[in-house]
PyMOL Python script that loads the backbone (N, CA, C, O; Angstrom):
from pymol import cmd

cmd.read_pdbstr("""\
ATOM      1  N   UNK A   1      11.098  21.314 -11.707  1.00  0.00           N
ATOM      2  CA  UNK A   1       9.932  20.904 -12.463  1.00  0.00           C
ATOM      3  C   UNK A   1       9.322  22.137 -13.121  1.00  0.00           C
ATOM      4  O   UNK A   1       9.517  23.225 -12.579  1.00  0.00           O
ATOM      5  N   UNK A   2       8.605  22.066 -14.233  1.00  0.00           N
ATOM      6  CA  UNK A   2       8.426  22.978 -15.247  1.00  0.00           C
ATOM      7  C   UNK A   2       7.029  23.200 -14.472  1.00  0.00           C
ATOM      8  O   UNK A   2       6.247  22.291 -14.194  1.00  0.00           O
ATOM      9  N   UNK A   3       6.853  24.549 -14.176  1.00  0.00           N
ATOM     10  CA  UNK A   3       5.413  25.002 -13.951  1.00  0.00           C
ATOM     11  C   UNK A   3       5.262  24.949 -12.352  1.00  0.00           C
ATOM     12  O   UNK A   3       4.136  25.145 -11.895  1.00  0.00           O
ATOM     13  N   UNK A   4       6.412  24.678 -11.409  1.00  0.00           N
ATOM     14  CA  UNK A   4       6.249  24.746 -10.284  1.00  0.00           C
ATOM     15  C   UNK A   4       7.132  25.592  -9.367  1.00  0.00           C
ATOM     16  O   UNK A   4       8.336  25.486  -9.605  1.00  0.00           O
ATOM     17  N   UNK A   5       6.896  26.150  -8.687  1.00  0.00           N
ATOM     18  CA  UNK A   5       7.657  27.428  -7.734  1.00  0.00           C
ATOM     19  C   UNK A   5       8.361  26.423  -6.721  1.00  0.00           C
ATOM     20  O   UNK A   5       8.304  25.195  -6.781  1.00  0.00           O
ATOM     21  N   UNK A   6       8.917  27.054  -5.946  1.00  0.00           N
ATOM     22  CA  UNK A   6       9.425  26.413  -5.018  1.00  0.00           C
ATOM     23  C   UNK A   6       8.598  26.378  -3.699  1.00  0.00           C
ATOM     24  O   UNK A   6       9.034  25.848  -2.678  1.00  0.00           O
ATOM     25  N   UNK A   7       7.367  26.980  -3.783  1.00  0.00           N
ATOM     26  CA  UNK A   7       6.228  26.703  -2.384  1.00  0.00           C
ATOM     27  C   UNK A   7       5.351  25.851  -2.766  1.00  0.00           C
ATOM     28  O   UNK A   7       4.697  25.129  -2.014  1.00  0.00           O
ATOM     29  N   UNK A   8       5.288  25.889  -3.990  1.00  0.00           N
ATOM     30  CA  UNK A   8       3.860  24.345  -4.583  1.00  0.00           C
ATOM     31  C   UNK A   8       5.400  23.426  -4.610  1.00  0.00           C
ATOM     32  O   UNK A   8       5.006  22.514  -3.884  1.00  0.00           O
ATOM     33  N   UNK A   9       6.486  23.138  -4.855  1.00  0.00           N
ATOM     34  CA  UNK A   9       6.916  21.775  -4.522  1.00  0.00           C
ATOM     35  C   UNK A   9       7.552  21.320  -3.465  1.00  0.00           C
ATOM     36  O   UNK A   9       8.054  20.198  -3.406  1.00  0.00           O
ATOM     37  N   UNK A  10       7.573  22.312  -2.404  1.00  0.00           N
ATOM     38  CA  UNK A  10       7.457  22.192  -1.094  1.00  0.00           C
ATOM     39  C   UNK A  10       6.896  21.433  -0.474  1.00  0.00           C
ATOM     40  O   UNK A  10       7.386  20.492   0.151  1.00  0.00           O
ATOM     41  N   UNK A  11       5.265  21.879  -0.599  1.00  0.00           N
ATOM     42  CA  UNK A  11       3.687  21.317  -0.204  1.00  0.00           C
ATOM     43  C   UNK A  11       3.587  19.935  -1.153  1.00  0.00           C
ATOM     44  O   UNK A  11       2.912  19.029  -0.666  1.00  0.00           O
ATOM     45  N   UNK A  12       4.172  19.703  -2.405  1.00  0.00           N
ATOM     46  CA  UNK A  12       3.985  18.492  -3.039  1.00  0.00           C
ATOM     47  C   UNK A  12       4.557  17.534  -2.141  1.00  0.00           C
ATOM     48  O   UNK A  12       3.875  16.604  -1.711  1.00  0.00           O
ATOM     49  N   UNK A  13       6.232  17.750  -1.702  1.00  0.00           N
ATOM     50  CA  UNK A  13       7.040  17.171  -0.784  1.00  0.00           C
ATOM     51  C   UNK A  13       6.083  16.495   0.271  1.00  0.00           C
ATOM     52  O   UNK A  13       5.860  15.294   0.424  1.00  0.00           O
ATOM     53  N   UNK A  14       5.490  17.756   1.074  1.00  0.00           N
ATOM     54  CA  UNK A  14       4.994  17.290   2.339  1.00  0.00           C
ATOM     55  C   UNK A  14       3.578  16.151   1.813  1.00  0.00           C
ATOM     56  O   UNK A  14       3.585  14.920   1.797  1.00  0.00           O
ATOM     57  N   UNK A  15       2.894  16.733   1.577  1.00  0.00           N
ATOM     58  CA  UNK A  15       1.982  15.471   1.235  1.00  0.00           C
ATOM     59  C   UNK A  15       2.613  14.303   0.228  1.00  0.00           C
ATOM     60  O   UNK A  15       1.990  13.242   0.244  1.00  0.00           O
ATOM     61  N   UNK A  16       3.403  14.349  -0.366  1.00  0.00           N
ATOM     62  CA  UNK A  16       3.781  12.701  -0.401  1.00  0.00           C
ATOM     63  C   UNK A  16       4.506  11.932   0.824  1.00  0.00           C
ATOM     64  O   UNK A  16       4.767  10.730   0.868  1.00  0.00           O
ATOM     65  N   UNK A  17       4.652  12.474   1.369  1.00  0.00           N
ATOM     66  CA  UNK A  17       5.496  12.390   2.620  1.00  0.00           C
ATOM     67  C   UNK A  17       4.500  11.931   3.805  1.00  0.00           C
ATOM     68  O   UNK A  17       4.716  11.121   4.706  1.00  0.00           O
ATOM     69  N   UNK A  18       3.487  12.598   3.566  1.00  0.00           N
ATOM     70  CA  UNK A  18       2.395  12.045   4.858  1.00  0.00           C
ATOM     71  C   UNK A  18       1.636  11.019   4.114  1.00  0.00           C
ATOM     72  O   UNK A  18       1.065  10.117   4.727  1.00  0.00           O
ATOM     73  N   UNK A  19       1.593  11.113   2.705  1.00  0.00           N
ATOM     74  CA  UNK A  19       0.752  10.120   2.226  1.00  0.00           C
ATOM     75  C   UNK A  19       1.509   8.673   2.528  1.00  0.00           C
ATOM     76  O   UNK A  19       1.042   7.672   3.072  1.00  0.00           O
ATOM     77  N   UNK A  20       2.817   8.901   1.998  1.00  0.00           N
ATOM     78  CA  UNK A  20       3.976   7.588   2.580  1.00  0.00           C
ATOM     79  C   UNK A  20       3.897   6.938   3.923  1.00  0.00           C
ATOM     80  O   UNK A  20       4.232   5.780   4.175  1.00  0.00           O
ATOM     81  N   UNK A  21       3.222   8.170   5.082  1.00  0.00           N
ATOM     82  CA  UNK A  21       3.257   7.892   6.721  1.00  0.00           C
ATOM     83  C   UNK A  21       2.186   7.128   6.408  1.00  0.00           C
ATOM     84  O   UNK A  21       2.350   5.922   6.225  1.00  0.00           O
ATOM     85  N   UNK A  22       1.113   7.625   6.316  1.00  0.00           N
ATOM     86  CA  UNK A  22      -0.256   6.731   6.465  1.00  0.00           C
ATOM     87  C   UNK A  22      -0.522   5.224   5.340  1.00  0.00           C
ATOM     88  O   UNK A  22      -1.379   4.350   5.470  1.00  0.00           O
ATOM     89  N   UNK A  23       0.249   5.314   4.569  1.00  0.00           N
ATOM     90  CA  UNK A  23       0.878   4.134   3.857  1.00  0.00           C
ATOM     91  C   UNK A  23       0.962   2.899   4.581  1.00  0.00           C
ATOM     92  O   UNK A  23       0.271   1.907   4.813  1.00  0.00           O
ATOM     93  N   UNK A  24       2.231   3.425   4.873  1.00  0.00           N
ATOM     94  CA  UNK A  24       2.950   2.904   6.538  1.00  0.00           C
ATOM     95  C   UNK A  24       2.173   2.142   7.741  1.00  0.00           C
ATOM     96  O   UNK A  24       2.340   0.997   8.162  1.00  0.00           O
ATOM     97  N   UNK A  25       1.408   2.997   8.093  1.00  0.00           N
ATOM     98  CA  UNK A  25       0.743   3.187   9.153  1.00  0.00           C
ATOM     99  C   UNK A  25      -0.375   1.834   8.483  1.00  0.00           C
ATOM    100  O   UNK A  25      -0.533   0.767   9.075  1.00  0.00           O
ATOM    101  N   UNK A  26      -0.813   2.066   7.624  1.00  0.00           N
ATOM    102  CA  UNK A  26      -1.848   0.863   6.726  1.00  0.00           C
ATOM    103  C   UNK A  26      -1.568  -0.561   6.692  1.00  0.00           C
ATOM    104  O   UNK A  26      -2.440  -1.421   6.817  1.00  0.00           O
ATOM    105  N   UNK A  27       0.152  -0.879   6.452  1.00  0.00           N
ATOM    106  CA  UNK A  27       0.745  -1.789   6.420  1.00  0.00           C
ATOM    107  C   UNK A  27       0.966  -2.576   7.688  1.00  0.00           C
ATOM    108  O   UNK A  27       0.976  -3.806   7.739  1.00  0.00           O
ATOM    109  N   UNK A  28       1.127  -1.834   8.613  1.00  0.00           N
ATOM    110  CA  UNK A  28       1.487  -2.312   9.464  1.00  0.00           C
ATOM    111  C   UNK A  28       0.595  -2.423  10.195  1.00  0.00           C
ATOM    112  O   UNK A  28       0.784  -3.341  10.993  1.00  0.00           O
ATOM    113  N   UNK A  29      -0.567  -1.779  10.349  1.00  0.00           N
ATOM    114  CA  UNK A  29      -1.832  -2.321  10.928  1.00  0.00           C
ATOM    115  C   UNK A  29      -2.392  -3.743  10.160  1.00  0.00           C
ATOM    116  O   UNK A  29      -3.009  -4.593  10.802  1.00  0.00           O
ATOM    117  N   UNK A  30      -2.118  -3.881   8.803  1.00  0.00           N
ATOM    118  CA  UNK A  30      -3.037  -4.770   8.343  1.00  0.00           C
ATOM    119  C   UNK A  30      -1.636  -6.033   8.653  1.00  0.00           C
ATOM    120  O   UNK A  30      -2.108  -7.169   8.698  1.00  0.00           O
ATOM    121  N   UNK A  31      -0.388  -6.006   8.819  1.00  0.00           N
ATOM    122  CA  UNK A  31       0.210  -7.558   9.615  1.00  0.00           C
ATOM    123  C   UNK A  31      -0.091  -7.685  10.361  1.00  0.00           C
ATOM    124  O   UNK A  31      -0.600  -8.805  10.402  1.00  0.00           O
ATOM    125  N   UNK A  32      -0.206  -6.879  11.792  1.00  0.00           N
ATOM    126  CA  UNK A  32      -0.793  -7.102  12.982  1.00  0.00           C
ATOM    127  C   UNK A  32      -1.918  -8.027  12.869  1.00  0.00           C
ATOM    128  O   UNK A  32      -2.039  -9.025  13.581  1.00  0.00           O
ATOM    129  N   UNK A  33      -2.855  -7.622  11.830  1.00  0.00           N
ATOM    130  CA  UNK A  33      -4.421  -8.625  11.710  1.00  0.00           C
ATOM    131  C   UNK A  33      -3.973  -9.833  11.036  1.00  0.00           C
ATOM    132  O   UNK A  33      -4.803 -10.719  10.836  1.00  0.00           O
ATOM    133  N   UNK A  34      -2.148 -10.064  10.467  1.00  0.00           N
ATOM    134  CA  UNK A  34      -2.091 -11.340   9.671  1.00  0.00           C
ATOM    135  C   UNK A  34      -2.417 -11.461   8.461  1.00  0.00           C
ATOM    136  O   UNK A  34      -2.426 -12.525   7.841  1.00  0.00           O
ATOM    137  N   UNK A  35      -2.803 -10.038   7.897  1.00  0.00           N
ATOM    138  CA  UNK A  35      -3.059 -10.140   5.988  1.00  0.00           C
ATOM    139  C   UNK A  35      -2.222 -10.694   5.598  1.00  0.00           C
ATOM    140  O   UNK A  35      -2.546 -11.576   4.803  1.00  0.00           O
ATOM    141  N   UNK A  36      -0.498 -10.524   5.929  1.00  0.00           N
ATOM    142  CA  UNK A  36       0.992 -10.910   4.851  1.00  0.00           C
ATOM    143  C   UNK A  36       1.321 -12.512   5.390  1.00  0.00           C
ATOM    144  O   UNK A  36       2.394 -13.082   5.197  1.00  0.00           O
ATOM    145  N   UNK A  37       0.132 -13.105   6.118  1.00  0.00           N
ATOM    146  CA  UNK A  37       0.603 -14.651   6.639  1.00  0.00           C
ATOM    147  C   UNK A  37      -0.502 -15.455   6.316  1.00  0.00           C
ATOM    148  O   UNK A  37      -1.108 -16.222   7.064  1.00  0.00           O
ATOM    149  N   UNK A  38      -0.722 -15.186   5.036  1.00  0.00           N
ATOM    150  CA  UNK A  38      -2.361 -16.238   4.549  1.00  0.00           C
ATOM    151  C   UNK A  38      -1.424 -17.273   3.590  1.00  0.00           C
ATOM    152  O   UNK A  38      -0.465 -17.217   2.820  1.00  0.00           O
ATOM    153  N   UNK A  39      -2.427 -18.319   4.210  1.00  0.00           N
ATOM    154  CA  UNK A  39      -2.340 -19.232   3.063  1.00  0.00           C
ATOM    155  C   UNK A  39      -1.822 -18.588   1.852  1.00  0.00           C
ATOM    156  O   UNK A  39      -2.016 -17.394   1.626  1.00  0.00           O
ATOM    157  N   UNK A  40      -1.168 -19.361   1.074  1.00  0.00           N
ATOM    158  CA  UNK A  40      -0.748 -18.748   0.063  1.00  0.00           C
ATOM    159  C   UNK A  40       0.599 -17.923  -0.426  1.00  0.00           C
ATOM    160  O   UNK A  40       1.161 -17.804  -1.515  1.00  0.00           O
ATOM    161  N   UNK A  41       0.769 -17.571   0.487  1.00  0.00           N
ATOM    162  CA  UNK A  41       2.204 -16.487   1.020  1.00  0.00           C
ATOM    163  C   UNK A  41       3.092 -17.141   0.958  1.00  0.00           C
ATOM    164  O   UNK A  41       3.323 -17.897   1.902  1.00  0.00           O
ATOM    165  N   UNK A  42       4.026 -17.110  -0.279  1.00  0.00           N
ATOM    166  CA  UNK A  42       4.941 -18.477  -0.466  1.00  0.00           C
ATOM    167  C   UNK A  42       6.187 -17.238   0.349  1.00  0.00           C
ATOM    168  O   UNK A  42       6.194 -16.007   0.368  1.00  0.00           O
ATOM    169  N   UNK A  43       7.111 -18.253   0.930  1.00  0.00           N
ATOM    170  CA  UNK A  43       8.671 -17.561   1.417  1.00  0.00           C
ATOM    171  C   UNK A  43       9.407 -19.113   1.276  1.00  0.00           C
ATOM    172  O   UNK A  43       9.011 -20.275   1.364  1.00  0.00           O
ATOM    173  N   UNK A  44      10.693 -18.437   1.009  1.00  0.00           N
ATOM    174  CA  UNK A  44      11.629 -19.260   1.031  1.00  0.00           C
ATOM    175  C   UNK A  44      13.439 -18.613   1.677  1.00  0.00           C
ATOM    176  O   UNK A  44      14.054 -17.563   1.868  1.00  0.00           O
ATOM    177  N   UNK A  45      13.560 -19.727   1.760  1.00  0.00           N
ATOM    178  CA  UNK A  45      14.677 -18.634   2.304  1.00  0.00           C
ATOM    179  C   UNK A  45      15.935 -19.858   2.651  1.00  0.00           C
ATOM    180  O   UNK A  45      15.741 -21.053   2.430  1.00  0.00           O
ATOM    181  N   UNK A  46      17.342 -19.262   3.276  1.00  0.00           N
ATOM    182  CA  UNK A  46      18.227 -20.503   3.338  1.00  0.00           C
ATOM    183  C   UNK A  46      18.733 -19.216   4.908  1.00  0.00           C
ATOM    184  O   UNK A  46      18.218 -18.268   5.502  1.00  0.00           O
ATOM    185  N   UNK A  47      20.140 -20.092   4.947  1.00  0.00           N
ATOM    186  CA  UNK A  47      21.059 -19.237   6.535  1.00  0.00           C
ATOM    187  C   UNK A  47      20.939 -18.015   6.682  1.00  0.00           C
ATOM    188  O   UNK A  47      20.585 -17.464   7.725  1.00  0.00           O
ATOM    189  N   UNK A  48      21.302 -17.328   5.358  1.00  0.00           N
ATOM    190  CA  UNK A  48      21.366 -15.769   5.427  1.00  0.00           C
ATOM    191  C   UNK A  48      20.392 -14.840   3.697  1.00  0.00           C
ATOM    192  O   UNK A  48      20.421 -13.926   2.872  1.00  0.00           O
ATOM    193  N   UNK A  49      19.761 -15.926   4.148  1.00  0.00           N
ATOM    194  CA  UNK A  49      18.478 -15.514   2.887  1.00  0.00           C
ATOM    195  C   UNK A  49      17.550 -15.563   3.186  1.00  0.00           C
ATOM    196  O   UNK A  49      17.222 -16.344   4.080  1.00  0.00           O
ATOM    197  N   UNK A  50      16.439 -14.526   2.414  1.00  0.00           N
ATOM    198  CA  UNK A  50      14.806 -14.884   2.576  1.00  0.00           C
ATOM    199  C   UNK A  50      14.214 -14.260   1.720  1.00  0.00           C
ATOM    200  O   UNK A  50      14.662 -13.155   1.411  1.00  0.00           O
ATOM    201  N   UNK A  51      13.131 -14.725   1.127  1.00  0.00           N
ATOM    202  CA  UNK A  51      12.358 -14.786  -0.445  1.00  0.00           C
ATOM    203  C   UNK A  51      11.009 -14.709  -0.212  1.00  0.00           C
ATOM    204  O   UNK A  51      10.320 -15.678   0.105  1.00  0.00           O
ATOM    205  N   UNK A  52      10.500 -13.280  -0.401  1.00  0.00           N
ATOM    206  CA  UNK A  52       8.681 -13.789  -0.006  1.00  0.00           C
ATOM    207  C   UNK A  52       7.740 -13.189  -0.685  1.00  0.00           C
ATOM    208  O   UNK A  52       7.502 -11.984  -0.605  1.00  0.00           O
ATOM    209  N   UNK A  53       7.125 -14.021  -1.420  1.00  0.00           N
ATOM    210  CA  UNK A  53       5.916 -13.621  -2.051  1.00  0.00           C
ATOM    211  C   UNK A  53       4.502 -13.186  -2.260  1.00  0.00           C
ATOM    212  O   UNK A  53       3.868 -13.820  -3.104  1.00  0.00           O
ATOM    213  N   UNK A  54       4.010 -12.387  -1.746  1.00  0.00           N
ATOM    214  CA  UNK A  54       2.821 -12.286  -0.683  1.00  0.00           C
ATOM    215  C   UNK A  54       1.635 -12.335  -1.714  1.00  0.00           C
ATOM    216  O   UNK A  54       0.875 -11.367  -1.721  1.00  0.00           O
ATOM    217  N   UNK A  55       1.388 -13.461  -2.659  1.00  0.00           N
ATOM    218  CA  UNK A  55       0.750 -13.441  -3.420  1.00  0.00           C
ATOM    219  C   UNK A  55      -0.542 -13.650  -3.221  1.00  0.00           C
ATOM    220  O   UNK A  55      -1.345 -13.339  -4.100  1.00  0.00           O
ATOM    221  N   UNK A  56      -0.996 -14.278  -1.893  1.00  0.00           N
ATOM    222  CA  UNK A  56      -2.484 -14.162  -1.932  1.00  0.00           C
ATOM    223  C   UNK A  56      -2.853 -12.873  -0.897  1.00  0.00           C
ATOM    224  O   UNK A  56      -4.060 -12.651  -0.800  1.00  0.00           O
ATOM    225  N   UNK A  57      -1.916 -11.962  -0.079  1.00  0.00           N
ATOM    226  CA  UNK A  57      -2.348 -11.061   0.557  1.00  0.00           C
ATOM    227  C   UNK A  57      -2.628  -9.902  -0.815  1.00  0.00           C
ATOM    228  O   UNK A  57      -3.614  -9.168  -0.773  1.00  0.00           O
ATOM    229  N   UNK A  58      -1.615  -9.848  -2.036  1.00  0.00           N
ATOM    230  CA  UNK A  58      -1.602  -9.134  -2.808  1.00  0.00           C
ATOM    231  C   UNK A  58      -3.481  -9.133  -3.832  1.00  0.00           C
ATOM    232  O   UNK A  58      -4.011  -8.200  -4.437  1.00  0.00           O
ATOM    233  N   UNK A  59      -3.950 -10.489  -3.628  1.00  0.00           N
ATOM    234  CA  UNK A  59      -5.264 -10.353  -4.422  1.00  0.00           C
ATOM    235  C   UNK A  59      -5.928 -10.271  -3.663  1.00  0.00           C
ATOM    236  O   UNK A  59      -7.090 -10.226  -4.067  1.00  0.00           O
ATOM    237  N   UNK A  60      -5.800 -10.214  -2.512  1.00  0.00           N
ATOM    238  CA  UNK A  60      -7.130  -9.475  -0.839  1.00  0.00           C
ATOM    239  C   UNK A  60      -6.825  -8.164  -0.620  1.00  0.00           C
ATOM    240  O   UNK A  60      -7.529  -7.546   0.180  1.00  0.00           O
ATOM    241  N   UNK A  61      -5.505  -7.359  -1.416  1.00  0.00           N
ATOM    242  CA  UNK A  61      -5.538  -6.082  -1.583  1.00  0.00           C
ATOM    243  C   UNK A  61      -6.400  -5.440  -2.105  1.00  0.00           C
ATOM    244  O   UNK A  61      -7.172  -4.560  -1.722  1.00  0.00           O
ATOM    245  N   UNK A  62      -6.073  -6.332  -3.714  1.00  0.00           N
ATOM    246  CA  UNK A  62      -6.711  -6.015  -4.807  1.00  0.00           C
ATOM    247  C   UNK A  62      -8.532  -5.650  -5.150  1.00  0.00           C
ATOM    248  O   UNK A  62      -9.306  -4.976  -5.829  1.00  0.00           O
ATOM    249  N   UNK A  63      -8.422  -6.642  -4.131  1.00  0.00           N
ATOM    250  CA  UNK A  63     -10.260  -7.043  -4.180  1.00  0.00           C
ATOM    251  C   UNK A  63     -10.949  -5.574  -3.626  1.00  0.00           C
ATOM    252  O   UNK A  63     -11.744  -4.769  -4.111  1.00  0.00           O
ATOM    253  N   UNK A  64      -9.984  -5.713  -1.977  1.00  0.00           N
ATOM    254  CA  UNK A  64     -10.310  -4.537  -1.635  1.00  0.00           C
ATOM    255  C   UNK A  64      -9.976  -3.087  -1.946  1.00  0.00           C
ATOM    256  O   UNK A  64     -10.400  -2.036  -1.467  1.00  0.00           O
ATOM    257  N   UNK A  65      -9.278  -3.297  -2.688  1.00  0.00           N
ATOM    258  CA  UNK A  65      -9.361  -1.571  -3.393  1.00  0.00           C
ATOM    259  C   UNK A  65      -9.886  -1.195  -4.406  1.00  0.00           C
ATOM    260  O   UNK A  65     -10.207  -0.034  -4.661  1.00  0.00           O
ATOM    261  N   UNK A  66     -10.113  -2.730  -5.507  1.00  0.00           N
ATOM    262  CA  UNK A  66     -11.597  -2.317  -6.427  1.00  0.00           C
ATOM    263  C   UNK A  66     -12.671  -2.175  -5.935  1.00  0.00           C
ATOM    264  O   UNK A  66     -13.432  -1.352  -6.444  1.00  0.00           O
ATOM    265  N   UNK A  67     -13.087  -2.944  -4.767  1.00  0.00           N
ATOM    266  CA  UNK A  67     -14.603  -1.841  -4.411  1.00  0.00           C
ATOM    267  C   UNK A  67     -14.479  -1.088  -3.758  1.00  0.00           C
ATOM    268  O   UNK A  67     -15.423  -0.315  -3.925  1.00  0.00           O
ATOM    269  N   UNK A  68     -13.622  -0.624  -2.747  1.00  0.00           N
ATOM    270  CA  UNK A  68     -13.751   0.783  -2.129  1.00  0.00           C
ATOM    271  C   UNK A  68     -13.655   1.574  -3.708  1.00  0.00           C
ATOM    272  O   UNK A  68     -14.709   2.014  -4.166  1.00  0.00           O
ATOM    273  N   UNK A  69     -12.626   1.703  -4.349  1.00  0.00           N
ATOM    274  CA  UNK A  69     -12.722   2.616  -5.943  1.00  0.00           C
ATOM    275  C   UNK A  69     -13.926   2.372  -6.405  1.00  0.00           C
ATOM    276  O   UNK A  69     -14.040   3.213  -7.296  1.00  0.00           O
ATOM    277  N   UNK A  70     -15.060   1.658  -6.370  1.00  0.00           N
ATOM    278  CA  UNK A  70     -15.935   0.632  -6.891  1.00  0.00           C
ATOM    279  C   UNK A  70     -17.056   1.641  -6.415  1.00  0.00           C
ATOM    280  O   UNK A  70     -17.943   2.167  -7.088  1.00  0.00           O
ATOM    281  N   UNK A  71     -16.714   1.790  -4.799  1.00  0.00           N
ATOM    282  CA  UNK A  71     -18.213   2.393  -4.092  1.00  0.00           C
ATOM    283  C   UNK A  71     -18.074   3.857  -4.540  1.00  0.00           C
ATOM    284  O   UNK A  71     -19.043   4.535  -4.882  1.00  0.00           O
ATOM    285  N   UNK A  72     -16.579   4.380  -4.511  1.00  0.00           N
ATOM    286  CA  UNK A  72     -16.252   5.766  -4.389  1.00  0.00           C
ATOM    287  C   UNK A  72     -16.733   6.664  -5.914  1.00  0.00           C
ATOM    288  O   UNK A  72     -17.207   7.790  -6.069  1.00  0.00           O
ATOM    289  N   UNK A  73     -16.331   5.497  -6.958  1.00  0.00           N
ATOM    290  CA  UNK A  73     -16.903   5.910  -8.232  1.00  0.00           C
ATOM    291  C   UNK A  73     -18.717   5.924  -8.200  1.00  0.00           C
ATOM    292  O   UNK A  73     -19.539   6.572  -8.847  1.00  0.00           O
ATOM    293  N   UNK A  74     -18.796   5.298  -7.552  1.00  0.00           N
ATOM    294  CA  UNK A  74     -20.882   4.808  -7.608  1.00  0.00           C
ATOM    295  C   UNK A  74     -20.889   5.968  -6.620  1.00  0.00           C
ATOM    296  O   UNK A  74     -21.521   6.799  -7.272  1.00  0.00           O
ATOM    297  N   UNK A  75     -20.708   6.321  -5.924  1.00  0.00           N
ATOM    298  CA  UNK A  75     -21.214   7.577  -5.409  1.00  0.00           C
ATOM    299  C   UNK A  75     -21.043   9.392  -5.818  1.00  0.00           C
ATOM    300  O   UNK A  75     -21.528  10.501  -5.592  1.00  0.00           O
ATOM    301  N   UNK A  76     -20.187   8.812  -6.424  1.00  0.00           N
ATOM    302  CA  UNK A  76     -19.896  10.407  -6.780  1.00  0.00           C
ATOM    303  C   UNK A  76     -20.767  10.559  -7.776  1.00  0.00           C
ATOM    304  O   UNK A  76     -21.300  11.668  -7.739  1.00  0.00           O
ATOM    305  N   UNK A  77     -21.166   9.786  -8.769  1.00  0.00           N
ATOM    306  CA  UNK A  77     -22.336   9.900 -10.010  1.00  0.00           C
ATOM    307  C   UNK A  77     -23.640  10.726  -9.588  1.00  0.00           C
ATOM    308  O   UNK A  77     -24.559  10.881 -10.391  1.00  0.00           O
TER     309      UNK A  77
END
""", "prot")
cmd.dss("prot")
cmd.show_as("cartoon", "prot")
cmd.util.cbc("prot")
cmd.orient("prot")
């Protein structure tokens, strides 16, 4: 990459890398609570298939990450 040494894309590495863990870590806390099994959550699937659409966990994402961005922008002003 143009403009980067090999110790800044090192450190880029590692923090996408932990950002990916706690990603992770997000996801899988929020099935445990049943976000990816709401109403809405179409799957389909046959013997050795499965199809799933997590379309209403995807707009209870949404909601919630426009106002946390929502509060985070109103406060920094």
């Amino acid at each position: 990459m143009p403009g980067l040494d090999s110790g800044q894309f090192g450190k880029l590495l590692i923090a996408a890398g932990l950002m990916l863990i706690v990603a992770g870590g997000v996801f899988i806390g929020l099935s445990k609570l049943g976000l990816f099994r709401l109403p809405g959550d179409m799957e389909f699937g046959g013997k050795n298939w499965k199809v799933y659409f997590p379309i209403a966990s995807c707009i209870v994402l949404s909601v919630i990450l426009t106002l946390m961005l929502w509060l985070i922008q109103r406060f920094r002003k």
